[in-house]
C-alpha positions in Angstrom: -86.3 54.0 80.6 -87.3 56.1 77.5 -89.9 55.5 75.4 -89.6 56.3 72.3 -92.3 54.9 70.2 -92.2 57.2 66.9 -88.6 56.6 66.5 -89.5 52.7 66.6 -92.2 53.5 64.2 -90.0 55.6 61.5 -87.3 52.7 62.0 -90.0 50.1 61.0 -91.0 52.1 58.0 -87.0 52.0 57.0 -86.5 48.5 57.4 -89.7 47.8 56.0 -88.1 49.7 52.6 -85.0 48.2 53.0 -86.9 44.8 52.8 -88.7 45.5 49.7 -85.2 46.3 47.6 -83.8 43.7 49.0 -86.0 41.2 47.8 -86.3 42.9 44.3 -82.8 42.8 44.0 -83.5 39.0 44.2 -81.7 38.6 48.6 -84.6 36.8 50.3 -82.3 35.9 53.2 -81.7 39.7 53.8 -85.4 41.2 52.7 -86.5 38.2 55.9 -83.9 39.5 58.3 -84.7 43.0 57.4 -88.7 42.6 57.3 -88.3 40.8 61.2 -86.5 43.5 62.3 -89.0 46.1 60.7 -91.5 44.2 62.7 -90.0 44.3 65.7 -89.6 48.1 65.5 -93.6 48.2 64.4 -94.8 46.1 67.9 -92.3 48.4 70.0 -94.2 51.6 68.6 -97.6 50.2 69.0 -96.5 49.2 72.4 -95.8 52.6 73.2 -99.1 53.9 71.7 -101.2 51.9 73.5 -99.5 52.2 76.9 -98.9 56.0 76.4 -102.4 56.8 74.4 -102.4 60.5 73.1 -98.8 61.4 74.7 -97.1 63.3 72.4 -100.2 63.4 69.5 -98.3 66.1 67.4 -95.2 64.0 67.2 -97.0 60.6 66.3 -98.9 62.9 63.6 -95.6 64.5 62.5 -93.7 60.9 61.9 -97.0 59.0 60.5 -97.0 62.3 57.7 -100.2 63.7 59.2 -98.8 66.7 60.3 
């Protein structure tokens, strides 16, 4: 099994975005579905941080934008 925690964590920052126009444009229903799903993605990367700590540093950097 892969782990790939910083692709979890860039999906959670994407559904977490997707959320937020949803519920501007007024879809509660979807911004809920889309924020759980967002947080789902955000416990599967911190998961993998904190099993995996300081595997792959650069890339966690690279993906949280502090290359």
């Amino acid at each position: 099994m892969a782990w790939h925690g910083q692709a979890n964590y860039a999906r959670a920052q994407e559904y977490a975005a997707e959320a937020a126009i949803a519920h501007e444009e007024g879809d509660l229903d979807k911004a809920a579905v889309l924020a759980a799903i967002g947080q789902v993605h955000a416990t599967l990367a911190l998961t993998v941080a904190t099993a995996l700590p300081g595997l792959h540093l650069d890339d966690w950097k690279a993906v949280a934008g502090n290359s």
